[in-house]
PQR file with spaces between the fields and no chain letter, atoms N, CA, C, O and H, PARSE charges and radii, in Angstrom:
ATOM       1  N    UNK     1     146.263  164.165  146.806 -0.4000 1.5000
ATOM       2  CA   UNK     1     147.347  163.442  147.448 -0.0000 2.0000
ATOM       3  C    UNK     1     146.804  162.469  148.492  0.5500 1.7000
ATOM       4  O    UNK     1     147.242  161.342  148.720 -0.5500 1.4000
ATOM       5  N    UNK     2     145.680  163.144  149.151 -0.4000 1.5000
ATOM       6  CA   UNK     2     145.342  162.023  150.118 -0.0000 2.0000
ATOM       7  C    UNK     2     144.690  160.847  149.805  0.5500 1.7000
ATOM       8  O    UNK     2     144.449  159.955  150.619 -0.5500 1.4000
ATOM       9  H    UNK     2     145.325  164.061  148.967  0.4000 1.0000
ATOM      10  N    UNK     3     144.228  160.831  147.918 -0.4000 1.5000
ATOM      11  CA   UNK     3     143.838  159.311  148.224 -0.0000 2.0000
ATOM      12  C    UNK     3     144.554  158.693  147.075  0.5500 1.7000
ATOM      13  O    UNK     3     144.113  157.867  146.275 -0.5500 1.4000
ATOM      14  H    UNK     3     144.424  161.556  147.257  0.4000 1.0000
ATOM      15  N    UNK     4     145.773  159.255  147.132 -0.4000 1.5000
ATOM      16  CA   UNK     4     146.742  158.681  146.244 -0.0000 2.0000
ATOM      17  C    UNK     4     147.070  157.751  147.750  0.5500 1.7000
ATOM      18  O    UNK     4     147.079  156.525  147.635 -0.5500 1.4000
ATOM      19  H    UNK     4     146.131  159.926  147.781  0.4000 1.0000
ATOM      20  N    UNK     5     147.320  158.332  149.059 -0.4000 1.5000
ATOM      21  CA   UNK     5     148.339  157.427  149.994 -0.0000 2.0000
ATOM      22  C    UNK     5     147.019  156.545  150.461  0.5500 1.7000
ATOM      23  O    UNK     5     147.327  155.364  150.621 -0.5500 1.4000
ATOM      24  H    UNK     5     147.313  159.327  149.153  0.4000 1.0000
ATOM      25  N    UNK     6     145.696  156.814  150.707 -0.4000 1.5000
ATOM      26  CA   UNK     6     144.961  156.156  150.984 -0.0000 2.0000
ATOM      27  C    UNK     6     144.623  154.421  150.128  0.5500 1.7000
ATOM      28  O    UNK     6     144.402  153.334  150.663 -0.5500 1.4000
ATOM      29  H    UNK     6     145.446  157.773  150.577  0.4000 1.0000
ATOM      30  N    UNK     7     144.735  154.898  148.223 -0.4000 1.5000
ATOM      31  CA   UNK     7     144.790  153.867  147.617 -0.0000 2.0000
ATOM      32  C    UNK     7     145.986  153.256  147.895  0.5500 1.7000
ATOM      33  O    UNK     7     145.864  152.034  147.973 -0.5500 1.4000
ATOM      34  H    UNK     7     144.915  155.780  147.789  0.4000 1.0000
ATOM      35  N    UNK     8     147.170  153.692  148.083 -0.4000 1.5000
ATOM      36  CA   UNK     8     148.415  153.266  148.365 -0.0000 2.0000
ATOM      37  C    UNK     8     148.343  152.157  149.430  0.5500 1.7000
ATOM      38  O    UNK     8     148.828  151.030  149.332 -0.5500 1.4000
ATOM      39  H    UNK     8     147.269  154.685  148.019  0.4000 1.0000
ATOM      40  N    UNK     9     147.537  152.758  150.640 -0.4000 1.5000
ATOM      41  CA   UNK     9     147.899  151.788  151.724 -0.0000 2.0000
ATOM      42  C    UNK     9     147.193  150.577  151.673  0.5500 1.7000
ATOM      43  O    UNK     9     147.622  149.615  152.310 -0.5500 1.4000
ATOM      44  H    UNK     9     147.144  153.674  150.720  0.4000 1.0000
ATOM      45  N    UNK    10     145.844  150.462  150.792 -0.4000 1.5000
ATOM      46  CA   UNK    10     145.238  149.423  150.743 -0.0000 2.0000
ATOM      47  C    UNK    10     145.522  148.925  149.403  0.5500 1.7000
ATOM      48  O    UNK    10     144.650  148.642  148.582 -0.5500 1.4000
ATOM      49  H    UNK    10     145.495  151.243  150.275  0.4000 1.0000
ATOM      50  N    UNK    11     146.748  148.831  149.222 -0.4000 1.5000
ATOM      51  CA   UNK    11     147.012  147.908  147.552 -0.0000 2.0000
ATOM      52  C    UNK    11     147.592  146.575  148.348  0.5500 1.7000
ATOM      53  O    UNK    11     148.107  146.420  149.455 -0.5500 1.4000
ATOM      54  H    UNK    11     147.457  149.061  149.889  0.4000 1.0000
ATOM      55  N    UNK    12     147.281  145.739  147.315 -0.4000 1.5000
ATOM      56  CA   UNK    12     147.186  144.048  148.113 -0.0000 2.0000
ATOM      57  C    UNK    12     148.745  143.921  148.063  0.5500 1.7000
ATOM      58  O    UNK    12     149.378  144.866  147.592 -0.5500 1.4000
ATOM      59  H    UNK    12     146.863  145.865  146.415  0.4000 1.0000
ATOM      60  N    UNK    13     149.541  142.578  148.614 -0.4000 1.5000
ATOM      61  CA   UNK    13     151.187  142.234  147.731 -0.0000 2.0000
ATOM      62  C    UNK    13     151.113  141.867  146.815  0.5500 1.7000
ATOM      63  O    UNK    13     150.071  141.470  146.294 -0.5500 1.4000
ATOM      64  H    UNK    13     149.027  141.811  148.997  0.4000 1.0000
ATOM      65  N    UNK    14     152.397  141.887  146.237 -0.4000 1.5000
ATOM      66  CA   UNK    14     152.676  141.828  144.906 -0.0000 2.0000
ATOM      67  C    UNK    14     152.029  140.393  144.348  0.5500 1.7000
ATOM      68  O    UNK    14     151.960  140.209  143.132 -0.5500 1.4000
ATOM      69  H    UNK    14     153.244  142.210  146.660  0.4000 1.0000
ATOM      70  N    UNK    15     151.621  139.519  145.169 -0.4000 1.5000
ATOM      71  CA   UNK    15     151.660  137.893  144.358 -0.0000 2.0000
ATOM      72  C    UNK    15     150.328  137.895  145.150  0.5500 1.7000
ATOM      73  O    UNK    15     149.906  136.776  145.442 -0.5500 1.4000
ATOM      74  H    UNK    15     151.678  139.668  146.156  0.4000 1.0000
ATOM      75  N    UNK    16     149.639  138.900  145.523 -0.4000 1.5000
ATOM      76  CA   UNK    16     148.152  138.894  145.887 -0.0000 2.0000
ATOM      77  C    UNK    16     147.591  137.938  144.718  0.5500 1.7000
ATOM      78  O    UNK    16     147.844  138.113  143.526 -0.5500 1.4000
ATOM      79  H    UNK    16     149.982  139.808  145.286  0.4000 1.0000
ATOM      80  N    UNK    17     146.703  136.787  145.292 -0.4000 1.5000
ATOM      81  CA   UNK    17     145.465  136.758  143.844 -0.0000 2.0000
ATOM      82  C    UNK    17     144.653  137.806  143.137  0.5500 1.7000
ATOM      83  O    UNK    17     144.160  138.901  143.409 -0.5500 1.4000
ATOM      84  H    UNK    17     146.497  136.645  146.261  0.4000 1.0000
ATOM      85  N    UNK    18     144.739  136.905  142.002 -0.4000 1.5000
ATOM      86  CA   UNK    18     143.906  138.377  140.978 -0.0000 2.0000
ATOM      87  C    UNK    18     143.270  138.524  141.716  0.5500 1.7000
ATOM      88  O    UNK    18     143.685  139.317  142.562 -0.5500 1.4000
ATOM      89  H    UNK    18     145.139  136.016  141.781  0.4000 1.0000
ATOM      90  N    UNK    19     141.705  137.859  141.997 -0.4000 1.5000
ATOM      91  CA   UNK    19     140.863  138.608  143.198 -0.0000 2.0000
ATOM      92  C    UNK    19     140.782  139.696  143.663  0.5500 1.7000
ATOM      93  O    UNK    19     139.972  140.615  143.537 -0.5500 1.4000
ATOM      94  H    UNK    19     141.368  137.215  141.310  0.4000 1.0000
ATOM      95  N    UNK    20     141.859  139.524  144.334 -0.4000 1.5000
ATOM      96  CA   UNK    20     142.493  140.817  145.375 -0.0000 2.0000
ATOM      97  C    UNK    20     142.689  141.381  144.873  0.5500 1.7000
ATOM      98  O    UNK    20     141.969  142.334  145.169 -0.5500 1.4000
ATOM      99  H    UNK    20     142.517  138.778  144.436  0.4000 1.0000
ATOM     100  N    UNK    21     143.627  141.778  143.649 -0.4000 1.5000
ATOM     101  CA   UNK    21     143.682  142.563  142.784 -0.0000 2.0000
ATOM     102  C    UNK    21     142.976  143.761  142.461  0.5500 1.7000
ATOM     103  O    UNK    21     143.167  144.961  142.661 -0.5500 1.4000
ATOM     104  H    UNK    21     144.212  141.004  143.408  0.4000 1.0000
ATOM     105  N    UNK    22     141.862  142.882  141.749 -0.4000 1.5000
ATOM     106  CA   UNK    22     140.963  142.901  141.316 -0.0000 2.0000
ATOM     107  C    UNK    22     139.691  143.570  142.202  0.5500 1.7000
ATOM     108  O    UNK    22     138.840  144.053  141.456 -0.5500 1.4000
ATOM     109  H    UNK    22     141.707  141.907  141.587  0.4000 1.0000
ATOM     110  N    UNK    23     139.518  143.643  143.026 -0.4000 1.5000
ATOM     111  CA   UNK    23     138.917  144.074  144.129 -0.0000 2.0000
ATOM     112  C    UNK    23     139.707  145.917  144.546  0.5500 1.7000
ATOM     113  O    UNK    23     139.269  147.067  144.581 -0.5500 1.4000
ATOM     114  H    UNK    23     140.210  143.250  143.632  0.4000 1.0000
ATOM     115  N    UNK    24     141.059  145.231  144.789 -0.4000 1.5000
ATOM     116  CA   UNK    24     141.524  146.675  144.888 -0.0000 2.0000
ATOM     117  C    UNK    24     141.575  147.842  143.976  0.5500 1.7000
ATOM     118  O    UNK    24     141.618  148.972  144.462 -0.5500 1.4000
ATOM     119  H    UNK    24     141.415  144.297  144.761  0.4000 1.0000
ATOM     120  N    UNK    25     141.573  147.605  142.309 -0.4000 1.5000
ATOM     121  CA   UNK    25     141.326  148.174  141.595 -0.0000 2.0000
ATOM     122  C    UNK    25     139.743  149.195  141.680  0.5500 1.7000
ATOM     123  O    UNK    25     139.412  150.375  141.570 -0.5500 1.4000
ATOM     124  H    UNK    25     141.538  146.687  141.914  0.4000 1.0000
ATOM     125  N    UNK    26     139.065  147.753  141.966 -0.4000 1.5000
ATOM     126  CA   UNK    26     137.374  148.379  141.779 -0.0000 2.0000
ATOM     127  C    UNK    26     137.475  149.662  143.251  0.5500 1.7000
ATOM     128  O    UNK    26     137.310  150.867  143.059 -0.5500 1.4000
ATOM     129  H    UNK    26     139.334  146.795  142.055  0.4000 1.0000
ATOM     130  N    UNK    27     137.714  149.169  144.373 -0.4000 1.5000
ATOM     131  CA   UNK    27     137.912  149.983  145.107 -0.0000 2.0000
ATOM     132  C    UNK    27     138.392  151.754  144.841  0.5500 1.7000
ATOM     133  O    UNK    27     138.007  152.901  145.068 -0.5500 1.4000
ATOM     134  H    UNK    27     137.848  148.191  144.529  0.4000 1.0000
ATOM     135  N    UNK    28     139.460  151.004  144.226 -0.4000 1.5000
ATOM     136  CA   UNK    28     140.173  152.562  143.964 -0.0000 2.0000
ATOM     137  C    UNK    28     139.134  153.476  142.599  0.5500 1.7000
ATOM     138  O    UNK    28     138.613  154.562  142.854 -0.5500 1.4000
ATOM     139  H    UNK    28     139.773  150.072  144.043  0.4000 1.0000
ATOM     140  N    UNK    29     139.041  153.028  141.680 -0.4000 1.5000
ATOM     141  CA   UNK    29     138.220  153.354  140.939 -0.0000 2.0000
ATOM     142  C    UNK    29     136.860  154.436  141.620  0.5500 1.7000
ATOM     143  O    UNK    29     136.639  155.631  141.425 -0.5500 1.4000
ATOM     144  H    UNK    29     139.465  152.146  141.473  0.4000 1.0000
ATOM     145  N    UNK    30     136.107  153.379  142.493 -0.4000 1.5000
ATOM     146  CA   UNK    30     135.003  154.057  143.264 -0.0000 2.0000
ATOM     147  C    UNK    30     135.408  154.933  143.986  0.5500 1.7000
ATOM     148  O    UNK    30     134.667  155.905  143.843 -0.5500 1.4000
ATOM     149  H    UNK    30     136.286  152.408  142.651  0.4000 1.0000
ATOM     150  N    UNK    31     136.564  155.226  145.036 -0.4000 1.5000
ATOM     151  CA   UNK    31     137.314  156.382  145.887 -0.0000 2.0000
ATOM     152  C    UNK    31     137.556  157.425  144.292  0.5500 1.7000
ATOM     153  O    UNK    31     136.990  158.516  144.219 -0.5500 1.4000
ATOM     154  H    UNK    31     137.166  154.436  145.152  0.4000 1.0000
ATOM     155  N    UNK    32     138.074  157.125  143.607 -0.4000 1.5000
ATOM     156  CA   UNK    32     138.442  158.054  142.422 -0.0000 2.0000
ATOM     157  C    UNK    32     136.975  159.169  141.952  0.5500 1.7000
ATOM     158  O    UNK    32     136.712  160.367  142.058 -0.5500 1.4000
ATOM     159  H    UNK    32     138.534  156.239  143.666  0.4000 1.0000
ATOM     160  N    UNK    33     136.222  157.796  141.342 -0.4000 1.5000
ATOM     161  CA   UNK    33     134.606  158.686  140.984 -0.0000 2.0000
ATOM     162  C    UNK    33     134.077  159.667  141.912  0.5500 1.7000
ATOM     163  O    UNK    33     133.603  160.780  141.681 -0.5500 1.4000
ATOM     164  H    UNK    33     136.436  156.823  141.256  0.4000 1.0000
ATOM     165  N    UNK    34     134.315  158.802  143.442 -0.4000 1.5000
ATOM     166  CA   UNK    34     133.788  159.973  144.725 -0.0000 2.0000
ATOM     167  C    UNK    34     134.229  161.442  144.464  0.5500 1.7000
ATOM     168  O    UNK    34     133.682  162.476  144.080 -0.5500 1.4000
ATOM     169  H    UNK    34     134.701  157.898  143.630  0.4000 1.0000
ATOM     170  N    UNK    35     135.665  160.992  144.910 -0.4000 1.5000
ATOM     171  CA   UNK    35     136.731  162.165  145.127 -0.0000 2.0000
ATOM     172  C    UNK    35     136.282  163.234  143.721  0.5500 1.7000
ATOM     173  O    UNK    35     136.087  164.398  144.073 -0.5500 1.4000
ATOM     174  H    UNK    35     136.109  160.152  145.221  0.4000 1.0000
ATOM     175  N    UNK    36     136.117  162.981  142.311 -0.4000 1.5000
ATOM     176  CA   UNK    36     135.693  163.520  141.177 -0.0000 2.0000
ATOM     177  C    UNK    36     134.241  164.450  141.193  0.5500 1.7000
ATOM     178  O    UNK    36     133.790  165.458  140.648 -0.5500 1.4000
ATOM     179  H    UNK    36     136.275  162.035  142.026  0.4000 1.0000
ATOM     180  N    UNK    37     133.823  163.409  142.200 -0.4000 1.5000
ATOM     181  CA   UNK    37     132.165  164.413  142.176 -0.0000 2.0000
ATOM     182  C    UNK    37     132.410  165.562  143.527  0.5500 1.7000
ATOM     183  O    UNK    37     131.738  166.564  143.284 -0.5500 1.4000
ATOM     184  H    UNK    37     134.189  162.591  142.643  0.4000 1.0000
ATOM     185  N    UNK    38     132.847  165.641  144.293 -0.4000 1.5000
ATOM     186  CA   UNK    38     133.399  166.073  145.561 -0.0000 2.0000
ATOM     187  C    UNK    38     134.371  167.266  145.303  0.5500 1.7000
ATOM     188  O    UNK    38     133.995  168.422  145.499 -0.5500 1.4000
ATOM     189  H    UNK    38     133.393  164.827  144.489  0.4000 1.0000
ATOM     190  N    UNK    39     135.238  167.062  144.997 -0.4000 1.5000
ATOM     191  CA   UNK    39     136.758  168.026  144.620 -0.0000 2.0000
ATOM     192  C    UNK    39     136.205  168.596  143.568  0.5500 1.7000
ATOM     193  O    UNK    39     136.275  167.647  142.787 -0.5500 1.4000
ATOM     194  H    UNK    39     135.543  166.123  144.838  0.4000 1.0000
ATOM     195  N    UNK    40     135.755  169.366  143.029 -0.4000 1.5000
ATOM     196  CA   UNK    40     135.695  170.022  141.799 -0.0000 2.0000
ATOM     197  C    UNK    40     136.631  170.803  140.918  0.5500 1.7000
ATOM     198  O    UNK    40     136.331  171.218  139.799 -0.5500 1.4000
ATOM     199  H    UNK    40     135.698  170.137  143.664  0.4000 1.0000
ATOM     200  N    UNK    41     137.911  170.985  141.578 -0.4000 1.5000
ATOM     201  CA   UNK    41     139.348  171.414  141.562 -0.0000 2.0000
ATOM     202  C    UNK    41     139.724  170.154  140.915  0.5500 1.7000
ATOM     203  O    UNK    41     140.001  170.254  139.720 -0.5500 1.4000
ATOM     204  H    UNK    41     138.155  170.648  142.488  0.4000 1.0000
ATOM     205  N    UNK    42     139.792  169.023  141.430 -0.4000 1.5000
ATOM     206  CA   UNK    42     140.502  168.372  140.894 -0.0000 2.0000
ATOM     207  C    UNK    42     139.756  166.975  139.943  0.5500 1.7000
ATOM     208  O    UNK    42     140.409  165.934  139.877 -0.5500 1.4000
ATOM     209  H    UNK    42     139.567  168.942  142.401  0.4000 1.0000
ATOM     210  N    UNK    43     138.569  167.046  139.340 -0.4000 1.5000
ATOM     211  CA   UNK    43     137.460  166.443  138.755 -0.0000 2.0000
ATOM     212  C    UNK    43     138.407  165.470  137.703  0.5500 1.7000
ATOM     213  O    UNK    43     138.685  164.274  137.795 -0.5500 1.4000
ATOM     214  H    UNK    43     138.038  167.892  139.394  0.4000 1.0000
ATOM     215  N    UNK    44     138.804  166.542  136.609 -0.4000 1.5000
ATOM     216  CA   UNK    44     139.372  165.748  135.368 -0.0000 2.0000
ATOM     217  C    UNK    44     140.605  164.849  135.755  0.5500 1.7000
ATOM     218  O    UNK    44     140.767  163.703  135.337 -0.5500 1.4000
ATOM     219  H    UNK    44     138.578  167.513  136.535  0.4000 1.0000
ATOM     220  N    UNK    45     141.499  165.553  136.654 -0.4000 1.5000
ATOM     221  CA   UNK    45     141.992  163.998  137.390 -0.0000 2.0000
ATOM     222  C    UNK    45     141.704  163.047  137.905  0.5500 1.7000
ATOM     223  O    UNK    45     142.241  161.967  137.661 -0.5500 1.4000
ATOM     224  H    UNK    45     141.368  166.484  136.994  0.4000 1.0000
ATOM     225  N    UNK    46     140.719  163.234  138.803 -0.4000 1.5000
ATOM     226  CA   UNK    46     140.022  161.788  139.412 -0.0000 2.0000
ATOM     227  C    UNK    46     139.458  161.053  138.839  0.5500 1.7000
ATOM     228  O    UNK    46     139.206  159.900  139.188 -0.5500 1.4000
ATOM     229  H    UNK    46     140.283  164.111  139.001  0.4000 1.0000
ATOM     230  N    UNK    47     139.062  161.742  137.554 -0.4000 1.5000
ATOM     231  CA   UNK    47     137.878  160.874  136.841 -0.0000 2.0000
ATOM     232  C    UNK    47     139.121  159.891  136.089  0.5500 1.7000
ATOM     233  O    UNK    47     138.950  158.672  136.075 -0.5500 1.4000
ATOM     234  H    UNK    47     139.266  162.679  137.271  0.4000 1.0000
ATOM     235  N    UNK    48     140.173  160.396  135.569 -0.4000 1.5000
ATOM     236  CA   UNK    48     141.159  159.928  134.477 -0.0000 2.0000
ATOM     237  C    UNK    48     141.855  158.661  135.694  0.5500 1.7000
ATOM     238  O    UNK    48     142.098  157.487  135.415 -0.5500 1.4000
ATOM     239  H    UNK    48     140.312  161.387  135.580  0.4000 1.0000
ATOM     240  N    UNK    49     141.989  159.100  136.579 -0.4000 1.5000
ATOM     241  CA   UNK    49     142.571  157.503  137.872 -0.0000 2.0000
ATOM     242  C    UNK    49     141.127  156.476  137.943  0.5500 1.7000
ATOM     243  O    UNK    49     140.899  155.269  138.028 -0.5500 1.4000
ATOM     244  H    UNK    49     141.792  160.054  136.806  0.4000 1.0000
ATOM     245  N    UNK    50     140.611  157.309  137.883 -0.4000 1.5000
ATOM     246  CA   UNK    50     138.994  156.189  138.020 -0.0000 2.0000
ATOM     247  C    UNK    50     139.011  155.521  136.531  0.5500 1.7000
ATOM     248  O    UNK    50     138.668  154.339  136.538 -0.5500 1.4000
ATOM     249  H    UNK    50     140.796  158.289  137.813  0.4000 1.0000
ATOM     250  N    UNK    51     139.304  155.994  135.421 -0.4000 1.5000
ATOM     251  CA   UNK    51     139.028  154.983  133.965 -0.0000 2.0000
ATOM     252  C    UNK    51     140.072  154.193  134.156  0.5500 1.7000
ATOM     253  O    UNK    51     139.941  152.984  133.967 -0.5500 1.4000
ATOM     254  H    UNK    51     139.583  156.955  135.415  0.4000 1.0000
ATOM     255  N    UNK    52     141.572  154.857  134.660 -0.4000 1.5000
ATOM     256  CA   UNK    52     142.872  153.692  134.591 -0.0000 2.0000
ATOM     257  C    UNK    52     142.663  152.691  135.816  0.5500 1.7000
ATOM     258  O    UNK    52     143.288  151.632  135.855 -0.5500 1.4000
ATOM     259  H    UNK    52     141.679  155.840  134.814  0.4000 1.0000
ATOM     260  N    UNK    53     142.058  152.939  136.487 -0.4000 1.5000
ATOM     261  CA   UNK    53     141.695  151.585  137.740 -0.0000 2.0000
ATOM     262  C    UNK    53     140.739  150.808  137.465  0.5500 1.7000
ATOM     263  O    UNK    53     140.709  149.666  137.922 -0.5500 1.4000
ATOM     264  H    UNK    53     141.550  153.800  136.456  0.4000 1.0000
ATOM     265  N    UNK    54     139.631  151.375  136.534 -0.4000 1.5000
ATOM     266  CA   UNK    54     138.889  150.383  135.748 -0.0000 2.0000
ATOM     267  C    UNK    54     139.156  149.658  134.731  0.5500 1.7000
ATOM     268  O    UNK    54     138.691  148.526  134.602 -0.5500 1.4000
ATOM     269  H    UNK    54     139.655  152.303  136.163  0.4000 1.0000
ATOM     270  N    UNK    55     140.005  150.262  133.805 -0.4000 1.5000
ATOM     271  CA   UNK    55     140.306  149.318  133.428 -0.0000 2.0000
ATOM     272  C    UNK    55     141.688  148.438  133.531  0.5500 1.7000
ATOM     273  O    UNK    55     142.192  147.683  132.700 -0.5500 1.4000
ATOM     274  H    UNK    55     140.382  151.182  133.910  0.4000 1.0000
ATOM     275  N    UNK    56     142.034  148.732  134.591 -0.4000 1.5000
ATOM     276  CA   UNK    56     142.879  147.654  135.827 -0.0000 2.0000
ATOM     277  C    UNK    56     141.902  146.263  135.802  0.5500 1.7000
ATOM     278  O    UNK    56     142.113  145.120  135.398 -0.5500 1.4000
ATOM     279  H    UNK    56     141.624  149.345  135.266  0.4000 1.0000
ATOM     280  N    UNK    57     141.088  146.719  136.239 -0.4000 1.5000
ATOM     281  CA   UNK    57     140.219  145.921  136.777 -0.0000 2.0000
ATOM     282  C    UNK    57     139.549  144.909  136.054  0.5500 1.7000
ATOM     283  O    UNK    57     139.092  143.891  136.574 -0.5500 1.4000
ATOM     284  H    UNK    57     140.917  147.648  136.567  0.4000 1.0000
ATOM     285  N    UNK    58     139.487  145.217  134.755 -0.4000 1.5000
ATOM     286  CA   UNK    58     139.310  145.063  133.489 -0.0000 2.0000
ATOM     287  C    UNK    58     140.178  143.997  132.920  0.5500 1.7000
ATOM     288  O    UNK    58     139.666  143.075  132.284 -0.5500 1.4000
ATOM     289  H    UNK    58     139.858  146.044  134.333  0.4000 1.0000
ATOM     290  N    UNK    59     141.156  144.051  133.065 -0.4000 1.5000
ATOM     291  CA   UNK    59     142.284  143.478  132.383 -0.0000 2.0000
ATOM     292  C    UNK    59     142.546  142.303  133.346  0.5500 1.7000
ATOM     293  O    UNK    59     142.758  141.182  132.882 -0.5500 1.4000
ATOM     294  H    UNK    59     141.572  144.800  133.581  0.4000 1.0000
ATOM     295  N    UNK    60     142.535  142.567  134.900 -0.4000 1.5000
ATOM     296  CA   UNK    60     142.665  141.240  135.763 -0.0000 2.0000
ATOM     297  C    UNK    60     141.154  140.180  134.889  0.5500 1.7000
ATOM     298  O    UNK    60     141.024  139.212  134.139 -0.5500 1.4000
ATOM     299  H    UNK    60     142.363  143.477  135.277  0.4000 1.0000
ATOM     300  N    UNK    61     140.360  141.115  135.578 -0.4000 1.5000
ATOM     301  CA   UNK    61     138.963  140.051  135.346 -0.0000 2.0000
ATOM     302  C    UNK    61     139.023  138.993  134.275  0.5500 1.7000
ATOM     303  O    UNK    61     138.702  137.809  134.380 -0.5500 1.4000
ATOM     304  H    UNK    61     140.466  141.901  136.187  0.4000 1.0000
ATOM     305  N    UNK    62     139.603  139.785  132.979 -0.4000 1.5000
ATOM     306  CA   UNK    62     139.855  138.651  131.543 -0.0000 2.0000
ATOM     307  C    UNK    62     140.872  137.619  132.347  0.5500 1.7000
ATOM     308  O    UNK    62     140.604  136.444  132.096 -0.5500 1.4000
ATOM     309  H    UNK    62     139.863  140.746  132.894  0.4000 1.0000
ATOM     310  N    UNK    63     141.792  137.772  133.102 -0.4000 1.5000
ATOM     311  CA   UNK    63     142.800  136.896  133.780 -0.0000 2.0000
ATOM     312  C    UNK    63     142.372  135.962  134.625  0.5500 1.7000
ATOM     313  O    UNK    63     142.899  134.849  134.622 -0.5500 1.4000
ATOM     314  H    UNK    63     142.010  138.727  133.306  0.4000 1.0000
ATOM     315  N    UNK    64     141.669  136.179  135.208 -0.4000 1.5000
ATOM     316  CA   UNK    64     140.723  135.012  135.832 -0.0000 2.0000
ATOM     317  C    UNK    64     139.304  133.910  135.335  0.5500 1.7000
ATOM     318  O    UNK    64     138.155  134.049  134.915 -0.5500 1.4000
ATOM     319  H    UNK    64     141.241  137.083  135.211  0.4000 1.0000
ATOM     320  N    UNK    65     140.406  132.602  135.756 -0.4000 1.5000
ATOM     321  CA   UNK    65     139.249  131.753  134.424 -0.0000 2.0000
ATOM     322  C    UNK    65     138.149  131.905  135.315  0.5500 1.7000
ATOM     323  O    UNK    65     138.248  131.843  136.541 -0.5500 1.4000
ATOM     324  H    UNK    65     141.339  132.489  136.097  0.4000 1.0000
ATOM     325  N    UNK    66     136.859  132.151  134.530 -0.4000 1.5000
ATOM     326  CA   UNK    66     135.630  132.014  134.527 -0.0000 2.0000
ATOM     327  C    UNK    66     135.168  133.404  135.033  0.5500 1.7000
ATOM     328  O    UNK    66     134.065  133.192  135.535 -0.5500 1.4000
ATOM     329  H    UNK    66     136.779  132.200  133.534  0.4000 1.0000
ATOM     330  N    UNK    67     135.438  134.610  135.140 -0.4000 1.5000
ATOM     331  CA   UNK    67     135.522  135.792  135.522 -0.0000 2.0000
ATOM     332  C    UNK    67     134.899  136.810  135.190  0.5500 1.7000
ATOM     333  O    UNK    67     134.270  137.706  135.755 -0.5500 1.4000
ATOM     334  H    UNK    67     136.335  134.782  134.732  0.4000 1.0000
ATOM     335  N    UNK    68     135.292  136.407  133.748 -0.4000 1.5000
ATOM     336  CA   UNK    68     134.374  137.624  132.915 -0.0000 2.0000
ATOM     337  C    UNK    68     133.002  137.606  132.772  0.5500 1.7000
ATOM     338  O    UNK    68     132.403  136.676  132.232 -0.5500 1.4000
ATOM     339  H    UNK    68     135.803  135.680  133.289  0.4000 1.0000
ATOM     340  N    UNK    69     132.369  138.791  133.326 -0.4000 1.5000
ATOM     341  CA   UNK    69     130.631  138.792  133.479 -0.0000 2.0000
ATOM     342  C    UNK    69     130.133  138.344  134.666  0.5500 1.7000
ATOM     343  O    UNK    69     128.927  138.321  134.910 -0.5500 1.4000
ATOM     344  H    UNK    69     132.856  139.546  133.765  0.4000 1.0000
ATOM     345  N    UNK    70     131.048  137.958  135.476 -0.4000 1.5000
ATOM     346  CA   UNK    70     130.414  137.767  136.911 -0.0000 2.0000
ATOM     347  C    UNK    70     129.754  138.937  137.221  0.5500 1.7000
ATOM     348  O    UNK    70     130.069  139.945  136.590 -0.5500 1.4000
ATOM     349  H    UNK    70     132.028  137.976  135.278  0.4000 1.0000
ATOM     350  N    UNK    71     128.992  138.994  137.977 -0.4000 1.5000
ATOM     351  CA   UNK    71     127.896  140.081  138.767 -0.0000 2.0000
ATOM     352  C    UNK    71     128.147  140.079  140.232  0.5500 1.7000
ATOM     353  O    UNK    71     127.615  140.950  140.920 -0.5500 1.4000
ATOM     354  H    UNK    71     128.736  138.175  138.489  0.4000 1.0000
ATOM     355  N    UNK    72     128.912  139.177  140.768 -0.4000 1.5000
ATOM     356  CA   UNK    72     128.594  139.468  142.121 -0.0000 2.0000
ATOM     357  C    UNK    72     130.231  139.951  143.312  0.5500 1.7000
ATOM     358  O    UNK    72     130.325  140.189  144.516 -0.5500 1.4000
ATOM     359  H    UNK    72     129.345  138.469  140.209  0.4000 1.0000
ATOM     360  N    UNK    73     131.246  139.903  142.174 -0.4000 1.5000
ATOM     361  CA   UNK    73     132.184  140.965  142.739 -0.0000 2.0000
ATOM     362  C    UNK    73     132.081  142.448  142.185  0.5500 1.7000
ATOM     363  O    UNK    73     132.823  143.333  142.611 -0.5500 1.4000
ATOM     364  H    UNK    73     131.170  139.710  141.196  0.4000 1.0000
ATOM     365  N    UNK    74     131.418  142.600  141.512 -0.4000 1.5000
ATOM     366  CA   UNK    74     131.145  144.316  141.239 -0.0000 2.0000
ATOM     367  C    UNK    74     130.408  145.242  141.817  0.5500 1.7000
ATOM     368  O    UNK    74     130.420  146.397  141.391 -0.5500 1.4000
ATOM     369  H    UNK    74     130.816  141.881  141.166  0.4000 1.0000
């Protein structure tokens, strides 16, 4: 629960640029993997919010022209 409100509080507005988006996804993703290696109670969930925020993240990136395969927002 706590980094359900934690990802919560740092999600961008609604008409954020992908970027931002995009950023917040990767974010949450990495809090997810942590929380997965950490919590051992709650592993197979964190890991399953960590694949759906990646590929969040995933799906902006194709949305932004010239985006895909960049190296230096990841």
């Amino acid at each position: 629960m706590e980094a359900h409100a934690a990802v919560a509080h740092i999600r961008p507005d609604r008409e954020a640029p992908l970027e931002e988006w995009r950023a917040y996804y990767r974010r949450s993703a990495a809090l997810y993997a942590e929380i997965a290696e950490i919590d051992r109670g709650h592993h197979h969930e964190a890991l399953c919010m960590a694949e759906q925020a990646q590929n969040s993240a995933r799906e902006i990136e194709a949305q932004i022209p010239g985006g895909e395969g960049r190296e230096g927002d990841r």
